[in-house]
N, CA, C and O atoms as a printed pandas DataFrame, in Angstrom:
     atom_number atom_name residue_name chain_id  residue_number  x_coord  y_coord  z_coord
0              1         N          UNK        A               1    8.953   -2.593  -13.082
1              2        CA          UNK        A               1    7.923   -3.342  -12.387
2              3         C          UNK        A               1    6.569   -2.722  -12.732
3              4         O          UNK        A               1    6.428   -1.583  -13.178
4              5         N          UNK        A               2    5.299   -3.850  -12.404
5              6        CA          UNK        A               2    4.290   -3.209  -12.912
6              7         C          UNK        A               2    3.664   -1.996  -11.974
7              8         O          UNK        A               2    3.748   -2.074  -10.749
8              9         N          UNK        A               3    3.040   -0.889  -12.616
9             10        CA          UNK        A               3    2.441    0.001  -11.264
10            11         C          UNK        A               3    1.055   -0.646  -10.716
11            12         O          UNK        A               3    0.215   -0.090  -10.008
12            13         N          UNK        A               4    1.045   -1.542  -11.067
13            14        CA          UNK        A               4   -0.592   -2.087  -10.470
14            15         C          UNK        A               4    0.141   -2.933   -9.424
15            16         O          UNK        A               4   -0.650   -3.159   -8.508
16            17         N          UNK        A               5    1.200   -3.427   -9.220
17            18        CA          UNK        A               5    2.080   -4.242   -8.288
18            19         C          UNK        A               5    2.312   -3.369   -7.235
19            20         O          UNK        A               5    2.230   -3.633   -6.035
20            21         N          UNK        A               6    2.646   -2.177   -7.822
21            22        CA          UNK        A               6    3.546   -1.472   -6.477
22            23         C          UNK        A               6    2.277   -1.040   -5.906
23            24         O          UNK        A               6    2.192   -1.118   -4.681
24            25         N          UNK        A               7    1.142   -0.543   -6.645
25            26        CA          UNK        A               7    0.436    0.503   -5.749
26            27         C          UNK        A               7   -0.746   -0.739   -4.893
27            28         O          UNK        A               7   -1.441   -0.367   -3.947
28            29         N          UNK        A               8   -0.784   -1.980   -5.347
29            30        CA          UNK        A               8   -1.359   -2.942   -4.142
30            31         C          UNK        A               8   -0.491   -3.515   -3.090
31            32         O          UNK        A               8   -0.898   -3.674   -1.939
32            33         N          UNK        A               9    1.083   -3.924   -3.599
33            34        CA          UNK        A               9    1.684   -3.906   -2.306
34            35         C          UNK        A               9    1.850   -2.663   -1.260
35            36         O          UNK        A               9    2.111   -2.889   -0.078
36            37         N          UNK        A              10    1.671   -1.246   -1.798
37            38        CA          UNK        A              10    1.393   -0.063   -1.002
38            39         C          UNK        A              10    0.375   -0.138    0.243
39            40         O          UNK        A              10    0.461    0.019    1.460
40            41         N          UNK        A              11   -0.831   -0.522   -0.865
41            42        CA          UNK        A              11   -1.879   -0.533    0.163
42            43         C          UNK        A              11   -2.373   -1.262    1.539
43            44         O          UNK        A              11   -2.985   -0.969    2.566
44            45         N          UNK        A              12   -1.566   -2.697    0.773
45            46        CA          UNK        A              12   -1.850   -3.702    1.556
46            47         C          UNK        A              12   -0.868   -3.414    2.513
47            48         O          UNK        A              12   -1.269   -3.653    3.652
48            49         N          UNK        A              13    0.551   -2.882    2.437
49            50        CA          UNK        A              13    1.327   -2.445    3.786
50            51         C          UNK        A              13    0.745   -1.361    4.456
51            52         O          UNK        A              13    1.269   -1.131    5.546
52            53         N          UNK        A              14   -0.465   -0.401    4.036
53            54        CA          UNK        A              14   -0.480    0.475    4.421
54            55         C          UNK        A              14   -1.587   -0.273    5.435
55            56         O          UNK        A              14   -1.345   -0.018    6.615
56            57         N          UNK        A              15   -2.709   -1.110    5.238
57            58        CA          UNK        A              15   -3.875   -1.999    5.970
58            59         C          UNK        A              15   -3.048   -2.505    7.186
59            60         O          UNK        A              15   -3.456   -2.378    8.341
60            61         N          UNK        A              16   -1.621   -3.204    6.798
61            62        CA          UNK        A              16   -0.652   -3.884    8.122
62            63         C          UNK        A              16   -0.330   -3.031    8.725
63            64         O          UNK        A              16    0.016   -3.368    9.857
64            65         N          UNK        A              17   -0.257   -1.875    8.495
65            66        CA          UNK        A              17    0.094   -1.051    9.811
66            67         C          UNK        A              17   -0.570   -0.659   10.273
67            68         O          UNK        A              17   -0.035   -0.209   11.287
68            69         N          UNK        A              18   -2.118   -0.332   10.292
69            70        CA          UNK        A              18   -3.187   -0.097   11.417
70            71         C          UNK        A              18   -2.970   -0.780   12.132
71            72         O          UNK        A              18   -2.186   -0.413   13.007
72            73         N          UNK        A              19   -3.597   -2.357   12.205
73            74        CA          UNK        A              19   -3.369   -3.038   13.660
74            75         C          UNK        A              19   -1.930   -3.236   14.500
75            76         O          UNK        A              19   -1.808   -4.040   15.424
76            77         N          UNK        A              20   -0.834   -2.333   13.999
77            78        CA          UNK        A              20    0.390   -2.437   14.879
78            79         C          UNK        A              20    0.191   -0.798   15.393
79            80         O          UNK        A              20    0.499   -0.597   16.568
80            81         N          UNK        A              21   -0.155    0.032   14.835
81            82        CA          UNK        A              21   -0.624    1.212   15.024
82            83         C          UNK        A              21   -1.493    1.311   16.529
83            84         O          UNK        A              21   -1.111    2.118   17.377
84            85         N          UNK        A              22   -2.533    0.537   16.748
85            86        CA          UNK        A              22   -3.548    0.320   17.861
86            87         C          UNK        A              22   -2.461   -0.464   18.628
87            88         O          UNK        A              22   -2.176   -0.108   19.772
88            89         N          UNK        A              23   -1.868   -1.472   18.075
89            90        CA          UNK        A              23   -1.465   -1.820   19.189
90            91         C          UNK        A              23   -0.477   -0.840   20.265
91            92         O          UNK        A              23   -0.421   -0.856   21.494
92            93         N          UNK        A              24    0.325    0.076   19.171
93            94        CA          UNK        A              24    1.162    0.515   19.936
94            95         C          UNK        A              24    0.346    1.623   20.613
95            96         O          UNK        A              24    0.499    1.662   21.833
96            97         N          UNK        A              25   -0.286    2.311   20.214
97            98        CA          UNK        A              25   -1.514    3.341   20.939
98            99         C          UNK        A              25   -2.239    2.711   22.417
99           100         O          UNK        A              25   -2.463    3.376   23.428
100          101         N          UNK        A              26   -2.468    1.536   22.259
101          102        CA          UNK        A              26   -3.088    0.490   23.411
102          103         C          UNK        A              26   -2.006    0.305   24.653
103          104         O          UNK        A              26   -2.152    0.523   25.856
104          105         N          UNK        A              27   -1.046   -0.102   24.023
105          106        CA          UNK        A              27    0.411   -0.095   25.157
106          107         C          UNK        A              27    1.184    1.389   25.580
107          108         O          UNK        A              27    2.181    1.545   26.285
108          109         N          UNK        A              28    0.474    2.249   24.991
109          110        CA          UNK        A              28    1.601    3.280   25.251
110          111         C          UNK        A              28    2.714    3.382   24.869
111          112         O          UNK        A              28    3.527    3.940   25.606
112          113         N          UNK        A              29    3.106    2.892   23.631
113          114        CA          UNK        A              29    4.779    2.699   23.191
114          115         C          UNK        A              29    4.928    3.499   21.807
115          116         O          UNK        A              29    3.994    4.034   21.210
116          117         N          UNK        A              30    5.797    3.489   21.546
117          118        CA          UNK        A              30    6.148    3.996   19.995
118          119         C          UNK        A              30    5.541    3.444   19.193
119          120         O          UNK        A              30    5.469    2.243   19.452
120          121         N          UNK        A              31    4.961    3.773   18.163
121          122        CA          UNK        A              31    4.565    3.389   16.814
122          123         C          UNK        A              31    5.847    3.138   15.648
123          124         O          UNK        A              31    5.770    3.634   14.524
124          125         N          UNK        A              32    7.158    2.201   16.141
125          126        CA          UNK        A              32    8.133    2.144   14.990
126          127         C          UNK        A              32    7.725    1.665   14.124
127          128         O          UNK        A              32    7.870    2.191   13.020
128          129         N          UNK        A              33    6.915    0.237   14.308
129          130        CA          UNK        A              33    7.174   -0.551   13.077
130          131         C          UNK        A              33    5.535    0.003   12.092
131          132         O          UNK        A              33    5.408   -0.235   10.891
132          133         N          UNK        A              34    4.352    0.809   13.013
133          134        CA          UNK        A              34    3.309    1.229   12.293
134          135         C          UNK        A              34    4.084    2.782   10.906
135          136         O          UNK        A              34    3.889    2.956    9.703
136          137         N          UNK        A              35    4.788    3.421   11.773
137          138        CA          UNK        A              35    5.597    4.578   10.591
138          139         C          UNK        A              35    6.541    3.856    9.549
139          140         O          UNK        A              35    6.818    4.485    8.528
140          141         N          UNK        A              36    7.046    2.615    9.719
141          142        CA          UNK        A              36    7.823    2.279    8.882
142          143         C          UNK        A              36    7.050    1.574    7.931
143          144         O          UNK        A              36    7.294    1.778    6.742
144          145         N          UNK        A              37    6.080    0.706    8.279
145          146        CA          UNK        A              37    4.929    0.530    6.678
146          147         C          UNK        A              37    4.112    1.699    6.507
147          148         O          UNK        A              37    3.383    1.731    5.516
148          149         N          UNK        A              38    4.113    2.441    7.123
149          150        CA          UNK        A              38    3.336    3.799    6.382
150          151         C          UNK        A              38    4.352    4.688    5.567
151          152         O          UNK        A              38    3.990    5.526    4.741
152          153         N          UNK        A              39    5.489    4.447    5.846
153          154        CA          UNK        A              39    6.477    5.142    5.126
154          155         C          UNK        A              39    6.669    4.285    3.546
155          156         O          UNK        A              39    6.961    4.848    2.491
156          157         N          UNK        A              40    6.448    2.960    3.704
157          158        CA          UNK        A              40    6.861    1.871    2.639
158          159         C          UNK        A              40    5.664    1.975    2.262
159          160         O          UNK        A              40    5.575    2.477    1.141
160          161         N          UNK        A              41    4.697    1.706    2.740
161          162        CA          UNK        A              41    3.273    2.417    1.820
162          163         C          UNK        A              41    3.249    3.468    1.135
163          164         O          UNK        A              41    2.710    3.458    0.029
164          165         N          UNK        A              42    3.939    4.812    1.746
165          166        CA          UNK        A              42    3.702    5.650    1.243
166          167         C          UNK        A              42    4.756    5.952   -0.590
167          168         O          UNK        A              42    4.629    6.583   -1.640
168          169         N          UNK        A              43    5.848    4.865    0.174
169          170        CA          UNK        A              43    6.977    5.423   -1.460
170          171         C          UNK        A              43    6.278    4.241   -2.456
171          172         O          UNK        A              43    6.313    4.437   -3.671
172          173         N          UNK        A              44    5.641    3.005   -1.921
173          174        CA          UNK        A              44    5.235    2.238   -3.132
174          175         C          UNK        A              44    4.415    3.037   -3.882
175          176         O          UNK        A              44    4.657    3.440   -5.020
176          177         N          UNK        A              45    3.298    3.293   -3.128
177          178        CA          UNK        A              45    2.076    4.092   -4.159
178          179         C          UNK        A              45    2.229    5.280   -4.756
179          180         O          UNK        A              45    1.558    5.645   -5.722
180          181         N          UNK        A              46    3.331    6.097   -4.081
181          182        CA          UNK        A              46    3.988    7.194   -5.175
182          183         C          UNK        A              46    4.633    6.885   -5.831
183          184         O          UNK        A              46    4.202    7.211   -6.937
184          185         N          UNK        A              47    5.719    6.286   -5.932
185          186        CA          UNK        A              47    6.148    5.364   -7.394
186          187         C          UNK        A              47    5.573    4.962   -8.007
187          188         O          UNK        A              47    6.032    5.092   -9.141
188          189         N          UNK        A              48    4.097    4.118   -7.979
189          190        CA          UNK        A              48    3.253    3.401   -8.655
190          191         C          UNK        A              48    2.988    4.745   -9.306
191          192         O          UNK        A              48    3.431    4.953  -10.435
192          193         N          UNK        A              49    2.196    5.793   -8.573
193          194        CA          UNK        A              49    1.455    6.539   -9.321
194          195         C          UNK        A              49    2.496    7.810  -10.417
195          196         O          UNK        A              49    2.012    8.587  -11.239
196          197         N          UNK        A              50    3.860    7.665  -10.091
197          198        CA          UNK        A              50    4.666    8.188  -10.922
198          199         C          UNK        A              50    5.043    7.473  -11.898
199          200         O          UNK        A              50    5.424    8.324  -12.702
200          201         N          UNK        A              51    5.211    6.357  -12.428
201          202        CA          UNK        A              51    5.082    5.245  -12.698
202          203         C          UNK        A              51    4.435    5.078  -13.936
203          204         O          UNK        A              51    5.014    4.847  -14.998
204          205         N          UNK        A              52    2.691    5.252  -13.708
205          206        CA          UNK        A              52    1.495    4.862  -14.039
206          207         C          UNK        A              52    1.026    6.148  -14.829
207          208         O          UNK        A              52    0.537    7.087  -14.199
208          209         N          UNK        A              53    1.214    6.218  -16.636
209          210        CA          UNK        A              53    0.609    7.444  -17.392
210          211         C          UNK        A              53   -0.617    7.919  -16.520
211          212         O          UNK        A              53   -1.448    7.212  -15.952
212          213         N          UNK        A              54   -0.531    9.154  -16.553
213          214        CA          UNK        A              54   -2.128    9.536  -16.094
214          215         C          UNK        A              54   -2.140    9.538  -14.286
215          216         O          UNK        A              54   -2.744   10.446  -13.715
216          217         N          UNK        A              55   -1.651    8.793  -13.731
217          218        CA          UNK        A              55   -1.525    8.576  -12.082
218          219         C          UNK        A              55   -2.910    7.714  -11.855
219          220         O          UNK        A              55   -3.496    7.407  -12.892
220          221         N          UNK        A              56   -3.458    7.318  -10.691
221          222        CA          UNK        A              56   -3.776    6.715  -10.165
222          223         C          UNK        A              56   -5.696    7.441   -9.236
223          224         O          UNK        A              56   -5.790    7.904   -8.099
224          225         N          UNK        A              57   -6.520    7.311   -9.964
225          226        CA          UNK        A              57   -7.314    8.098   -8.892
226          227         C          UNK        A              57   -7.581    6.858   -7.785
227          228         O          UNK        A              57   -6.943    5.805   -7.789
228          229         N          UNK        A              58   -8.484    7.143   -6.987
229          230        CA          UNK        A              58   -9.376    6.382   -6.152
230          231         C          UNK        A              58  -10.048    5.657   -6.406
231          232         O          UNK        A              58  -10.047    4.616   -5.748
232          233         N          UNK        A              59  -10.966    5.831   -7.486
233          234        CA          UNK        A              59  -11.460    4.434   -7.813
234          235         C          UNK        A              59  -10.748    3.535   -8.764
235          236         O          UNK        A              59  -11.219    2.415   -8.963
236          237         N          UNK        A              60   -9.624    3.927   -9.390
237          238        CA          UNK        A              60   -8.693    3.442  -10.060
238          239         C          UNK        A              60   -7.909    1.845   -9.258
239          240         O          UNK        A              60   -7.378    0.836   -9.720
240          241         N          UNK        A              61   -8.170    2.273   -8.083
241          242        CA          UNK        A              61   -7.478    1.580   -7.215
242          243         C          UNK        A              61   -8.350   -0.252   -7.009
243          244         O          UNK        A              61   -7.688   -1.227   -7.362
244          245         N          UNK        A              62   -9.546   -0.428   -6.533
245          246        CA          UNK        A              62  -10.044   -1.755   -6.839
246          247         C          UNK        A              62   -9.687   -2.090   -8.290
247          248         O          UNK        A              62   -8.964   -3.073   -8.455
248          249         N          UNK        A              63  -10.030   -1.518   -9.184
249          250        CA          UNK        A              63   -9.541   -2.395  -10.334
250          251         C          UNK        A              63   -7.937   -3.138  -10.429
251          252         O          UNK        A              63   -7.551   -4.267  -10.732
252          253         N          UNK        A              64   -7.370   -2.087  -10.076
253          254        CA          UNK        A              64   -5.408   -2.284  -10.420
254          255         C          UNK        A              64   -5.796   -4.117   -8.742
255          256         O          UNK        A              64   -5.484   -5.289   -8.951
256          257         N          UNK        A              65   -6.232   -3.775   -7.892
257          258        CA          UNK        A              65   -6.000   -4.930   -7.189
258          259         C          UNK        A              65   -6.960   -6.260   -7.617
259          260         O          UNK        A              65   -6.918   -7.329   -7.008
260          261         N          UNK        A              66   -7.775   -6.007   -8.702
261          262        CA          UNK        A              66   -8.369   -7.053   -9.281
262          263         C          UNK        A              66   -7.528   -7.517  -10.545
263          264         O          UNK        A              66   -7.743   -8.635  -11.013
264          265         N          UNK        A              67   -6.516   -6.626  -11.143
265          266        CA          UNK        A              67   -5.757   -7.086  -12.319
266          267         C          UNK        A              67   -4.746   -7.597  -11.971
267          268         O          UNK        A              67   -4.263   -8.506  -12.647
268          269         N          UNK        A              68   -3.952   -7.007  -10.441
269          270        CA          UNK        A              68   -2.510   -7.973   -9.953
270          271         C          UNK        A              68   -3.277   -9.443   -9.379
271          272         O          UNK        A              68   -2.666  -10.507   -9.478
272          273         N          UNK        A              69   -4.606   -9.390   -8.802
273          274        CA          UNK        A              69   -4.680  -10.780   -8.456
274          275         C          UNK        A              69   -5.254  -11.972   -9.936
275          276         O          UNK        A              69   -5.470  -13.168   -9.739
276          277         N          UNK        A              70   -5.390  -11.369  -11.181
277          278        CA          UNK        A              70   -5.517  -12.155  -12.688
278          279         C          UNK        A              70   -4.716  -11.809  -12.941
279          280         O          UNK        A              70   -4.981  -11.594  -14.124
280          281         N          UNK        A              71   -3.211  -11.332  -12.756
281          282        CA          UNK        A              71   -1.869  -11.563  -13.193
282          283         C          UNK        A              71   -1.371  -12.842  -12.578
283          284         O          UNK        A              71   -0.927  -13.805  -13.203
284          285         N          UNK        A              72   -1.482  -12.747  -11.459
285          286        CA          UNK        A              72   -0.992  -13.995  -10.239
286          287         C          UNK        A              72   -1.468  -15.211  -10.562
287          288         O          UNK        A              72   -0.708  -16.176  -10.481
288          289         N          UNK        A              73   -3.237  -15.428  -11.117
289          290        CA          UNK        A              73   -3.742  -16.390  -11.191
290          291         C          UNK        A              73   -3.356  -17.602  -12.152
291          292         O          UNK        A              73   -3.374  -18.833  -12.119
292          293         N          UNK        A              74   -2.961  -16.473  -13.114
293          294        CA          UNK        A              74   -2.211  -17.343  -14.355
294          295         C          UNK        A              74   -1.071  -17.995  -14.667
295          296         O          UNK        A              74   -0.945  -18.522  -15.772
């Protein structure tokens, strides 16, 4: 699979689990389902970046989610 795939589906699970994160912080309850996309965040984008010659910096990162969405487009 491509690493520009894994490390934007990473991120973008990693964005879905903030607002379940607050929520569960707001109610007082467990954070299950916020640790379980931070956990699936966390193995996509290390695979990606094991993956990916060279690894992955930080600003590396907008580009790879501007090339999976002109992979998609086509």
């Amino acid at each position: 699979m491509n690493p520009d795939i894994l490390m934007v589906t990473g991120v973008l699970f990693g964005i879905l689990a903030l607002p379940s994160l607050l929520s569960a912080y707001a109610d007082s309850r467990f954070p299950g389902m916020a640790l379980f996309l931070f956990l699936l965040c966390a193995v996509l984008s290390g695979t990606a970046y094991w993956l990916k010659p060279g690894g992955y910096a930080l600003h590396d990162i907008p580009f790879a989610i501007f090339r999976v969405i002109g992979f998609f487009r086509m």
